[in-house]
C-alpha positions as CSV (number, residue, x, y, z in Angstrom):
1,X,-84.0,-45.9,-72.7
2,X,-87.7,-47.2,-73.2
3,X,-89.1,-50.4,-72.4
4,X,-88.4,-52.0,-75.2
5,X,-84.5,-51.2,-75.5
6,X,-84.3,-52.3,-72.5
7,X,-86.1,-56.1,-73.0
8,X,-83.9,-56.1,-76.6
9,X,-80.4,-55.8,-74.2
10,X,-80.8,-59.7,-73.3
11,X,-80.3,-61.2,-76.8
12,X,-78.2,-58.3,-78.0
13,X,-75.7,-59.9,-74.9
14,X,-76.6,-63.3,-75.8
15,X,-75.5,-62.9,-79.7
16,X,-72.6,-61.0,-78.6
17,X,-71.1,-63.4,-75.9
18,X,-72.1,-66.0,-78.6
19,X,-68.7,-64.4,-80.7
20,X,-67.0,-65.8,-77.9
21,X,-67.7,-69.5,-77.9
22,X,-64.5,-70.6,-80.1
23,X,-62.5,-69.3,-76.9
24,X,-63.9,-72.6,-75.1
25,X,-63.7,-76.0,-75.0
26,X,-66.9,-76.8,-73.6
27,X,-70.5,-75.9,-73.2
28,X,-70.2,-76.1,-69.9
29,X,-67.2,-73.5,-69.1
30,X,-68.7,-71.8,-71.9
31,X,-71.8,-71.5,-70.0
32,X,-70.5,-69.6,-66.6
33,X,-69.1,-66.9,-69.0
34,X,-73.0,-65.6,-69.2
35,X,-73.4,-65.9,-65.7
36,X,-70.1,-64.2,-64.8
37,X,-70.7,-61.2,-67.4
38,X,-74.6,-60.7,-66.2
39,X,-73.1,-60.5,-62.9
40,X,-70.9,-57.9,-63.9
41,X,-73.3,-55.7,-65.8
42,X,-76.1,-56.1,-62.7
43,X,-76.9,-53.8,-60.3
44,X,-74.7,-55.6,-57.3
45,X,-72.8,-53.5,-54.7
46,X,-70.1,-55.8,-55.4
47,X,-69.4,-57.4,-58.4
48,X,-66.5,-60.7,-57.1
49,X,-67.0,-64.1,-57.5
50,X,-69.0,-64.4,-54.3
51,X,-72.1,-62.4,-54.6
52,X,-72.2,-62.8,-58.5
53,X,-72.7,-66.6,-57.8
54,X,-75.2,-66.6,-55.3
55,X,-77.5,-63.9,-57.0
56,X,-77.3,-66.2,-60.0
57,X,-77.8,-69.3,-57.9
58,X,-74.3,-70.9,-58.8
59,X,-72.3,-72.7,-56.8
60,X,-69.5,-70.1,-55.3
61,X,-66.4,-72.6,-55.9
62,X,-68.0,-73.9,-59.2
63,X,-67.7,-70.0,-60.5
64,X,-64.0,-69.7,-59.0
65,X,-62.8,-72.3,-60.9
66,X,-64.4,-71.1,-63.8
67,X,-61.9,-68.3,-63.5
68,X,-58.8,-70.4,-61.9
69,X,-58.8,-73.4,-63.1
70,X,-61.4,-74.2,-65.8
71,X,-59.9,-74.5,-69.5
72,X,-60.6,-71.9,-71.8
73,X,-58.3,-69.1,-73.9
74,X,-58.8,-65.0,-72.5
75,X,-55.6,-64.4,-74.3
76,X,-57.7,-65.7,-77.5
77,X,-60.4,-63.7,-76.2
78,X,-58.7,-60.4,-76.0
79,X,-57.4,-60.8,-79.4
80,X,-60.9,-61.2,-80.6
81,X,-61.9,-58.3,-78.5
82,X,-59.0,-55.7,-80.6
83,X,-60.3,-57.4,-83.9
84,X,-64.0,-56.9,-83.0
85,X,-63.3,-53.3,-82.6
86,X,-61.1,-52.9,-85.7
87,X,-63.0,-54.2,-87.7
88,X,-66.7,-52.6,-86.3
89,X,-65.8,-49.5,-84.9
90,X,-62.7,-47.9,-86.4
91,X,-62.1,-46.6,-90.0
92,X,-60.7,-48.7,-92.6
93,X,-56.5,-47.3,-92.7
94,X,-56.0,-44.0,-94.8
95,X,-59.7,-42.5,-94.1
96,X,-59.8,-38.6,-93.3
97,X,-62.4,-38.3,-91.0
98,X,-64.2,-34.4,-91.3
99,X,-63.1,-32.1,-88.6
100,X,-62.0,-35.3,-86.6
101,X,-58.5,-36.7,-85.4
102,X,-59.2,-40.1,-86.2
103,X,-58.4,-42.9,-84.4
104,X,-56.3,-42.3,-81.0
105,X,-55.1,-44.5,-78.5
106,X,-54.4,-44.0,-74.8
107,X,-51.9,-45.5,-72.6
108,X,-52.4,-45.1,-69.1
109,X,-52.1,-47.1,-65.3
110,X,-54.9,-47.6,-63.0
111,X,-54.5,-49.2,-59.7
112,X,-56.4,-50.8,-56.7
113,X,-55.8,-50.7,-53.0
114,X,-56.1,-54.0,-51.7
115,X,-55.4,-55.1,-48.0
116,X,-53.9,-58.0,-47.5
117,X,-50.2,-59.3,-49.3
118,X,-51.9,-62.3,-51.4
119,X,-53.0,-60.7,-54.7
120,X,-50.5,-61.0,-57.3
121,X,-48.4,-57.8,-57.8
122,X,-49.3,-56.1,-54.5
123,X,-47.4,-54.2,-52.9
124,X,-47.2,-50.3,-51.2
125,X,-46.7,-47.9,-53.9
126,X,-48.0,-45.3,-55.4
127,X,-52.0,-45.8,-55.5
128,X,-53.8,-43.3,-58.3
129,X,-57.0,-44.3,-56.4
130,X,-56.3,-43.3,-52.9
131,X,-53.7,-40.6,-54.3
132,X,-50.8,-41.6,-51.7
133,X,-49.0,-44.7,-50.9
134,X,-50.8,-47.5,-50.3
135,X,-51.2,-51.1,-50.6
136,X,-52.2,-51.6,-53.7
137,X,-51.7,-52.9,-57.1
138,X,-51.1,-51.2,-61.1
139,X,-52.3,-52.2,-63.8
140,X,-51.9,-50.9,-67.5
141,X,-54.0,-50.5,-70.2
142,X,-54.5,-50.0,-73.3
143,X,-57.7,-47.8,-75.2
144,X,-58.8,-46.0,-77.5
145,X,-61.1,-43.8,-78.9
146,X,-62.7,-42.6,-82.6
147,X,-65.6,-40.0,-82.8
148,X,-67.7,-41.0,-80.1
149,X,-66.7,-44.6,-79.6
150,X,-64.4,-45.8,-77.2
151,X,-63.3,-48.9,-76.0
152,X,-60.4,-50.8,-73.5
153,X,-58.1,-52.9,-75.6
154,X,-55.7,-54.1,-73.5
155,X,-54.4,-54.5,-70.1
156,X,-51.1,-56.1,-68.2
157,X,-50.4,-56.8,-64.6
158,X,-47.0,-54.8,-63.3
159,X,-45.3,-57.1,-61.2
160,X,-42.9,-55.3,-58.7
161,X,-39.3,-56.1,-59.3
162,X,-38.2,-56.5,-55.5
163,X,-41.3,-57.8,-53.5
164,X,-42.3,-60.1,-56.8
165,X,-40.0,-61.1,-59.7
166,X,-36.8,-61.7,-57.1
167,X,-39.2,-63.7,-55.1
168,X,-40.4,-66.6,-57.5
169,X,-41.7,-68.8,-54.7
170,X,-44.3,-65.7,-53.9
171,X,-44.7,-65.7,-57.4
172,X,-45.7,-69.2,-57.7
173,X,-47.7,-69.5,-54.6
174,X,-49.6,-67.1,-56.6
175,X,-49.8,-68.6,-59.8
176,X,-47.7,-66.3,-61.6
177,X,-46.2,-67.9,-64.5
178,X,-42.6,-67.9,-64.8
179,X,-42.6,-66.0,-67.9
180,X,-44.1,-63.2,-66.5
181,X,-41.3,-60.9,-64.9
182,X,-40.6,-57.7,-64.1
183,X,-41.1,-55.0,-66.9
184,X,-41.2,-51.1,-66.8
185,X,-44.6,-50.3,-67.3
186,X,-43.7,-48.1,-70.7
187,X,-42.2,-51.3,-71.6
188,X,-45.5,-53.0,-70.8
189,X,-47.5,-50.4,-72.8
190,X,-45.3,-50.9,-76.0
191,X,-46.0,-54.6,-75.8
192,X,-49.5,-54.2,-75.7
193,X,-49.8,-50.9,-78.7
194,X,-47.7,-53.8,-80.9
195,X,-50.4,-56.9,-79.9
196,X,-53.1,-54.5,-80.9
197,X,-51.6,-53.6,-84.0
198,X,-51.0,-56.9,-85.1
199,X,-54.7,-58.1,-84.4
200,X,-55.5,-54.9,-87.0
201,X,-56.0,-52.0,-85.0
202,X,-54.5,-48.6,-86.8
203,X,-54.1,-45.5,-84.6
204,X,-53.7,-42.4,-86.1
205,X,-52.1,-40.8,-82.8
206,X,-51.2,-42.0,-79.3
207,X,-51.2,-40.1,-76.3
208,X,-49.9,-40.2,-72.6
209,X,-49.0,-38.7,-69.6
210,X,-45.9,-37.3,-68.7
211,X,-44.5,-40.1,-66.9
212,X,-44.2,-42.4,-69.9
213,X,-43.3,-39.2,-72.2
214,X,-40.3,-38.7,-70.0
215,X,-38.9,-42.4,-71.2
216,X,-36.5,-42.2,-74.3
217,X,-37.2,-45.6,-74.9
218,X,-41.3,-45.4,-75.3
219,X,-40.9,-42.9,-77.4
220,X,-38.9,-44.1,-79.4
221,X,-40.4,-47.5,-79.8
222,X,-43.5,-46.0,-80.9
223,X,-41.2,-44.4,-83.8
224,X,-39.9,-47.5,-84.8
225,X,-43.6,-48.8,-84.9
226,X,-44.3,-45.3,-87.4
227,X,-46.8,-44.1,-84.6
228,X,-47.4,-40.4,-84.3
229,X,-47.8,-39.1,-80.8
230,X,-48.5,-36.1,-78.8
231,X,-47.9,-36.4,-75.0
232,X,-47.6,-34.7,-71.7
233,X,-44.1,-34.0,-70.7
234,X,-41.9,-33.4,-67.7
235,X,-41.1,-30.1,-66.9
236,X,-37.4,-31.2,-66.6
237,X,-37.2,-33.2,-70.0
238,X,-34.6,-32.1,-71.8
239,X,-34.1,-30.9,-75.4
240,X,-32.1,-28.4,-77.5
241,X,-34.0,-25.3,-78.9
242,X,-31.0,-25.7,-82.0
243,X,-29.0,-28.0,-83.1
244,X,-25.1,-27.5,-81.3
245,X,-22.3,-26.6,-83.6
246,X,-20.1,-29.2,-81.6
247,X,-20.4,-31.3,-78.5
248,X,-19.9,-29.6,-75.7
249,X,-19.8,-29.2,-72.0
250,X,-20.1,-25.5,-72.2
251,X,-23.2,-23.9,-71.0
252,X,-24.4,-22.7,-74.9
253,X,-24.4,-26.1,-76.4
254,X,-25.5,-28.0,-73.4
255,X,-29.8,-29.3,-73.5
256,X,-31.7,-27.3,-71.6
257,X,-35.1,-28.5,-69.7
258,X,-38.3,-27.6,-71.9
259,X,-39.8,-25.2,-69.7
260,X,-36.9,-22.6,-69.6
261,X,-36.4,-23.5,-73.7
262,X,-40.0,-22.4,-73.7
263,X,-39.3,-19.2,-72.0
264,X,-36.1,-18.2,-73.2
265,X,-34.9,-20.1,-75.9
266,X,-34.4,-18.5,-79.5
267,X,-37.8,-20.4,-81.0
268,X,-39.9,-19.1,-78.5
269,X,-38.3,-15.9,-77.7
270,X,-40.7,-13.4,-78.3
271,X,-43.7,-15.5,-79.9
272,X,-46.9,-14.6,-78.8
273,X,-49.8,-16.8,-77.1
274,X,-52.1,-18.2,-79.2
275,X,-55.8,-18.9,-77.5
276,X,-57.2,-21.9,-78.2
277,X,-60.6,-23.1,-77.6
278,X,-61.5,-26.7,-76.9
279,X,-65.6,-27.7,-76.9
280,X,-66.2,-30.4,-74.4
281,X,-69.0,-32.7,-74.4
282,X,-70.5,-32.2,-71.0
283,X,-68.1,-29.0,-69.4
284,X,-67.7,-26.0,-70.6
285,X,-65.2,-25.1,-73.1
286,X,-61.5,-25.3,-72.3
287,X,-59.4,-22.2,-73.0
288,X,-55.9,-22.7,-73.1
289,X,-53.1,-20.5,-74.3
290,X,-50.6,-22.2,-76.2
291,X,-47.2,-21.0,-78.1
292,X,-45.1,-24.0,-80.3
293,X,-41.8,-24.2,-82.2
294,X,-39.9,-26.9,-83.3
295,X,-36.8,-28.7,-80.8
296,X,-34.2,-31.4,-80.6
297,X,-34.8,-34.0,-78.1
298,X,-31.9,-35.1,-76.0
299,X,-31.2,-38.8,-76.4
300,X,-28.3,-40.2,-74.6
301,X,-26.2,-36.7,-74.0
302,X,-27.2,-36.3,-77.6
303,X,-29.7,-34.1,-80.1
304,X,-31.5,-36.1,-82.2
305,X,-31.1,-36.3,-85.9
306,X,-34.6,-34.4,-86.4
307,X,-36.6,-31.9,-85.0
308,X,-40.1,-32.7,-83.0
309,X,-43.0,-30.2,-81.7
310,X,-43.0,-28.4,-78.3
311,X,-45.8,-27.3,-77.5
312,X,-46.2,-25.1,-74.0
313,X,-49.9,-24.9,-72.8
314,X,-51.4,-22.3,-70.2
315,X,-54.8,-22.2,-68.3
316,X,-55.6,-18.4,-67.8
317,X,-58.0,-19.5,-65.2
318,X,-56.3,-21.4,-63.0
319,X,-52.5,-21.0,-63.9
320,X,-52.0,-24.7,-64.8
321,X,-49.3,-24.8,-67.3
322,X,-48.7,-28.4,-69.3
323,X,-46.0,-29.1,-71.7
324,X,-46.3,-31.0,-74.9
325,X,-44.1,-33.1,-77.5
326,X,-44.9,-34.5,-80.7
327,X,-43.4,-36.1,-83.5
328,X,-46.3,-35.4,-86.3
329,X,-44.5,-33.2,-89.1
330,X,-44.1,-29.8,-88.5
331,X,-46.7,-28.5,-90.8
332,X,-49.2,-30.2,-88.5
333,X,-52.2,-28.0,-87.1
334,X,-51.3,-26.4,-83.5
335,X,-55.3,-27.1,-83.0
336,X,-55.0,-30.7,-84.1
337,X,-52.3,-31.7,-81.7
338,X,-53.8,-29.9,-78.9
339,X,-57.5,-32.1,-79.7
340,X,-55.6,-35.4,-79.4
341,X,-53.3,-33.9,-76.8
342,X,-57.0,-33.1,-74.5
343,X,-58.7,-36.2,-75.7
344,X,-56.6,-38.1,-72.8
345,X,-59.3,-36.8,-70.2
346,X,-61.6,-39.7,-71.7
347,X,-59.4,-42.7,-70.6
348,X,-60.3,-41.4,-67.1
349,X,-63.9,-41.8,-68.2
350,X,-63.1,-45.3,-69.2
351,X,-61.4,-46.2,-65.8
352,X,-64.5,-45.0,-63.7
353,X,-66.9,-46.5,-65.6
354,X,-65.1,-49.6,-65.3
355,X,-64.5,-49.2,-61.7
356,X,-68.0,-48.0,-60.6
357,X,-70.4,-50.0,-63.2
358,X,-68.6,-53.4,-64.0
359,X,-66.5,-53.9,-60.7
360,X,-63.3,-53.6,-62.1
361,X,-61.9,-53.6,-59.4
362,X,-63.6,-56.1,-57.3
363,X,-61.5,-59.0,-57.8
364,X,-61.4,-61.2,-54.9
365,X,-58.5,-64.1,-54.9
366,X,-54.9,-65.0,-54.9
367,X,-54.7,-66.1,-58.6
368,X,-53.1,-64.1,-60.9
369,X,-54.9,-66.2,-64.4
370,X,-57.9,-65.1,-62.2
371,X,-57.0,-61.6,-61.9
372,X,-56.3,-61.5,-65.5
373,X,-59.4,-63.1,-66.4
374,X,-61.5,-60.8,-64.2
375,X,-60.1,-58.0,-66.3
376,X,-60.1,-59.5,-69.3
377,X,-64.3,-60.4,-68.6
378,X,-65.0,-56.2,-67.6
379,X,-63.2,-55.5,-70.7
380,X,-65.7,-57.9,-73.1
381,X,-68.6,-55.8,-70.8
382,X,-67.1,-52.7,-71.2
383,X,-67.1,-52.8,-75.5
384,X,-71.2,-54.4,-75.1
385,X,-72.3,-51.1,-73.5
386,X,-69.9,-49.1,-75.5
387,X,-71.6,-50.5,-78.8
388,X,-74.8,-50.2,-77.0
389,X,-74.7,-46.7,-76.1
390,X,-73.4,-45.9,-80.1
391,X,-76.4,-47.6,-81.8
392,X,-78.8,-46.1,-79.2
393,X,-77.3,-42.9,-80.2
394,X,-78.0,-43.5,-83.2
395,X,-74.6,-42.3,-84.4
396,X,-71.9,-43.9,-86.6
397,X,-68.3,-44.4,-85.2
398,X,-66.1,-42.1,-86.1
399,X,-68.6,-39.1,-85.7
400,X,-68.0,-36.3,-82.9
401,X,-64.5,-35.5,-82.0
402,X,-65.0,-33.1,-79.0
403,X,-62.2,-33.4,-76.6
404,X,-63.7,-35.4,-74.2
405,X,-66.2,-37.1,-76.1
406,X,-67.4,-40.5,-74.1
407,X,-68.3,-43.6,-75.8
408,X,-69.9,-45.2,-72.0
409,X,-71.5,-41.5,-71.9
410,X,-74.5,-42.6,-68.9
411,X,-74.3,-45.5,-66.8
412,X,-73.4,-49.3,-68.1
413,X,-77.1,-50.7,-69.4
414,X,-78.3,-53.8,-67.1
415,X,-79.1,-57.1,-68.7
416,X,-81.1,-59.9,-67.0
């Protein structure tokens, strides 16, 4: 960046928060919101409410309420954040972008170990961050990504069923509204793909890991919606390579799990590997093998009423072997579902980005509105520099479709 980018990022963030204003009551409230996001775009070791106050010279409890207690609408704001980015950065509906896949969302978790038992939703679980159990908690999110943009949409707390939503007096010492229980976290995910739609967002695919492609009722949801997907599978999913001829409890006509249909089933019985070659922004090319043939997934004890894409993915280099299912139509391109299919290395880009440069996961407190707003505030950051980096680029949306093209490519640009 030259000098003069540089000295042109402090109005640029001035207009932008400026979008913002109808989300608050007062000049006043409305004022810590520059002071809060400054903090978070600065160069700070950490980025809570602590240290962003006093490098700003704010009064530490003044900045706390501003998150906790002051009056102003993040719900409102994230809604204006998905319409922002609909209306700026993605293709009007029905455009065919050239050699692209459009416009494809991500759903995926994130969490945060934290130490003591205070912050809502905490608990030991499963913790992506330290890659064990830990005490931590999940969050998840929503994104997505056209051409070289990308952008966080959304994002939801999981509160724990046992150590949470049975205990409403934890729940209220924290601030956790009544109304927010436990939910699954694919049942999260489809809350949040719906609220994005609604504020005008299209996608033209969705993709996820296996965890929420191994839940009937996600996928399924996202049918009902008329979503395509393509997402990563459990080995053990089952399906059946044809349809039966009668229900059964015999061995022929029961479902069998996708990776022995992909061995020995009739559809994929003797079909050769197909190399595929996927250009990556800054790695080398990925080469994958692939073979595909159309399947019957298993809902309740039962083939469906259609078929859908399985797609059976092998690294020659390192052995790793993925499995794939998608509803697109089965004269889709192999190639094409395999791009969005790969594109899900970039929410991982999003997450560390988020985590490293805006302090994602620095939050500080007991509150859950002021865990909420915390994420809501490194969200608003995160689509500055995203729009940032694309007109210093130079680029429109909607341009490269690599699969792991970055739309946060270098580090988050620091305002004054």
């Amino acid at each position: 960046m030259t000098v003069e980018q540089v000295a042109a990022l402090g109005p640029a963030f001035t207009d932008y928060l400026r979008c913002f204003r109808p989300c608050f009551l007062t000049n006043n409230t409305f004022g810590h919101l520059g002071t809060y996001c400054r903090g978070l775009l600065s160069d700070l070791a950490r980025k809570s409410v602590e240290p962003i106050a006093l490098a700003a010279g704010c009064a530490v409890r003044t900045l706390q309420e501003f998150l906790t207690h002051h009056v102003w609408d993040d719900e409102r704001m994230r809604d204006e954040l998905q319409r922002r980015v609909a209306r700026d950065h993605l293709p009007a509906p029905g455009t065919r972008l050239a050699g692209g896949v459009g416009t494809v969302g991500w759903v995926d978790e994130t969490s945060v170990a934290k130490k003591g038992d205070k912050t809502p939703g905490v608990q030991r679980q499963y913790c992506g961050a330290s890659g064990k159990i830990d005490n931590c908690i999940v969050t998840v999110h929503l994104a997505c990504r056209c051409g070289d943009f990308m952008a966080m949409l959304d994002q939801d707390l999981f509160l724990p069923e046992q150590t949470w939503d049975a205990d409403r007096g934890r729940c209220r010492a924290a601030h956790v509204p009544d109304g927010v229980t436990y939910r699954s976290k694919w049942q999260i995910a489809l809350e949040q793909v719906r609220r994005a739609m609604g504020n005008g967002v299209r996608f033209d695919w969705l993709t996820f890991d296996e965890w929420y492609g191994g839940k009937p009722g996600f996928l399924s949801g996202l049918e009902e919606l008329g979503l395509l997907y393509v997402c990563e599978v459990p080995a053990n999913l089952p399906c059946y390579p044809s349809f039966p001829k009668y229900k059964s409890l015999q061995r022929p006509f029961a479902s069998k799990r996708v990776d022995k249909a992909a061995v020995w089933s009739k559809p994929f019985k003797g079909k050769p590997w197909t190399t595929v070659k996927l250009a990556r922004k800054t790695l080398a090319d990925q080469v994958w093998e692939v073979r595909a043939a159309q399947v019957y997934l298993a809902r309740n004890g039962r083939p469906t009423g259609r078929t859908y894409w399985l797609i059976v993915a092998r690294n020659p280099g390192t052995g790793e072997v993925k499995y794939f299912v998608s509803n697109a139509p089965p004269r889709t391109a192999l190639r094409t579902l395999l791009k969005v299919a790969f594109t899900r290395a970039g929410v991982e880009h999003v997450f560390r980005v988020a985590k490293t440069e805006v302090g994602f996961g620095h939050f500080e407190g007991r509150s859950y509105r002021g865990l909420m707003r915390h994420m809501t505030l490194c969200q608003l950051v995160l689509l500055f520099a995203a729009e940032q980096t694309d007109r210093l680029r130079g680029e429109k949306p909607g341009g490269d479709d690599r699969a792991d093209g970055a739309g946060v490519e270098h580090a988050v640009p620091r305002v004054a």
